[in-house]
N, C-alpha and C positions, 0 to 999 in steps of 0.2 A: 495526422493530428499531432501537436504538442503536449504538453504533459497532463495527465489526467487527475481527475479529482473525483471522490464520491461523493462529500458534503464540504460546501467550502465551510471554513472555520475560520475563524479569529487568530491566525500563528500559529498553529500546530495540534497535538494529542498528545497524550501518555501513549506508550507502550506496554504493554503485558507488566511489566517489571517494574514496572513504575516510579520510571526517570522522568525526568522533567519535559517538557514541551519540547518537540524535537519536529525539525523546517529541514526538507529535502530539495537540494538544488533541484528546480526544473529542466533544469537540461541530462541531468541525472534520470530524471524518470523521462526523459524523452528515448533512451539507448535501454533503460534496463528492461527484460523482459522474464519471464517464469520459468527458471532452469527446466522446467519438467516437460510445456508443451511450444517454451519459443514466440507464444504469446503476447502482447500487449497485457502492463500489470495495471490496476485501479489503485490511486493513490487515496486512501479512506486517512484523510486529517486527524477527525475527529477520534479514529480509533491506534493511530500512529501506526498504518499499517500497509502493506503491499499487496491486492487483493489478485490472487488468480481464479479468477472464477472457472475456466476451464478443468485444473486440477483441482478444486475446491482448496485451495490451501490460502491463506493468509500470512504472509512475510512478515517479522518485526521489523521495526525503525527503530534503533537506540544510541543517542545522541547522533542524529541527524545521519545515521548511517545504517543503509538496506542490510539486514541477513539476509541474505540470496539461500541460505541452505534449509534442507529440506525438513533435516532433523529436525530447524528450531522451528520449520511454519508447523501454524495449528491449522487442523482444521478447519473447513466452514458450516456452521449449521446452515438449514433452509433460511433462516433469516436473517443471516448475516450480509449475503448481496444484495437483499431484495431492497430496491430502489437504488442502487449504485451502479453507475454508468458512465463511461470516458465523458467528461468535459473539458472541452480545451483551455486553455493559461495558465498561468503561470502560479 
């Protein structure tokens, strides 16, 4: 598969933090995977974020750049993946 998407969006999301619209190279999310299980990560536009559903943790994206680290992912509630699934392009 190529890079994944949960909802496509119109150019990007906020992040947690709430910086502005922030676009991840696709080929970026084509290598990066979930420090914790080595996983394939869900790229959620709409919430500017790196979705590991295996470890339930959520990555930020801030200004167009993944935190891979652990400390800063949040948790996932039960509803946070529910209906988010690899879609391929870009």
């Amino acid at each position: 598969m190529s890079g994944t998407e949960a909802e496509p969006g119109a150019g990007g999301g906020t992040d947690r933090g709430g910086t502005a619209t922030t676009v991840v190279d696709p080929k970026l999310l084509e290598i990066l995977v979930c420090p914790i299980t080595k996983r394939q990560l869900i790229y959620d536009r709409a919430a500017g974020e790196l979705i590991s559903e295996a470890a339930r943790l959520a990555f930020p994206i801030r200004d167009g750049v993944p935190i891979m680290l652990v400390d800063e992912a949040r948790p996932l509630d039960d509803d946070d993946a529910a209906g988010a699934g690899p879609v391929s392009g870009p």
